[in-house]
Structure formats: structure tokens, C-alpha cells
C-alpha positions in Angstrom: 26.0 7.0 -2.4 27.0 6.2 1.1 28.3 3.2 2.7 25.0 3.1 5.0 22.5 3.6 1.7 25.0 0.7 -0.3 24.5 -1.7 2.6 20.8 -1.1 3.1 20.3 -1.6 -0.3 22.5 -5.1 -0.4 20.8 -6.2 2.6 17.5 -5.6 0.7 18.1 -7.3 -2.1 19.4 -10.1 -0.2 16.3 -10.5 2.0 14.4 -10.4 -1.0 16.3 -13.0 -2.2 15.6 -15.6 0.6 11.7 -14.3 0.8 11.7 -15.7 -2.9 13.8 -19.0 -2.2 11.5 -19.2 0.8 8.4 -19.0 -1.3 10.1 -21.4 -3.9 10.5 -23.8 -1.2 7.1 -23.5 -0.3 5.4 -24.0 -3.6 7.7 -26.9 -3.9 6.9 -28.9 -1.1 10.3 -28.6 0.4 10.2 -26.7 3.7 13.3 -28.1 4.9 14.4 -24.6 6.2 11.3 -22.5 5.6 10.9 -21.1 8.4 14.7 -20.3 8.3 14.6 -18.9 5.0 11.6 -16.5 6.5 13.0 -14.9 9.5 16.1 -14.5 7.8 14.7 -12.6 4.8 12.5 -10.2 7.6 15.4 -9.8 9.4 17.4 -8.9 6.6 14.3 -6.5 5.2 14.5 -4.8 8.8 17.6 -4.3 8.8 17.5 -2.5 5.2 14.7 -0.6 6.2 17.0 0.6 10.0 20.1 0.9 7.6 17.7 3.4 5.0 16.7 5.1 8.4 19.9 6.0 9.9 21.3 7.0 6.4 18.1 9.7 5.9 19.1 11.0 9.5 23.0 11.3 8.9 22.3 13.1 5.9 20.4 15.8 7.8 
């Protein structure tokens, strides 16, 4: 596994994680940092998805 395909899958995980703290937050009634907890998980699902991308085309 390369170093690109490692960090897009760690930055996947982690997005998922905050889209799920984010939705915790939100079923809890505490959006202190909701909307935090949101672009940071989209940006870090982007960036897994770019990360994914530029492995596939260094590969080629």
C-alpha cells in the first residue's frame, strides 16, 4: 500500500469519524460546533476522495 492510499484511507476514516460526532451532536441537542464538526468531516472526505485520485493516477 502506498503512502498516498494509507493517507487517503486515514483521512477517510477520520472524516467519518467527525460526520458521526457531528450527527451525535445533532441528535443530542448540542450543536456547539456542528457546523465545525461538518465542514471538517467533508473536507476531510474530499480530501480522501483527491488523495484516492492521485494514488489511482500515480499507479498508472
Amino acid at each position: 500500500m502506498s503512502n498516498l492510499a494509507m493517507y487517503a484511507l486515514l483521512s477517510g476514516l477520520l472524516g467519518l469519524c467527525c460526520l458521526w460526532t457531528a450527527w451525535l451532536e445533532h441528535q443530542h441537542g448540542t450543536r456547539s460546533s456542528f457546523g465545525f464538526m461538518r465542514v471538517l468531516a467533508v473536507l476531510l472526505l474530499l480530501g480522501s476522495v483527491a488523495l484516492a485520485l492521485l494514488d489511482f493516477l500515480a499507479a498508472k
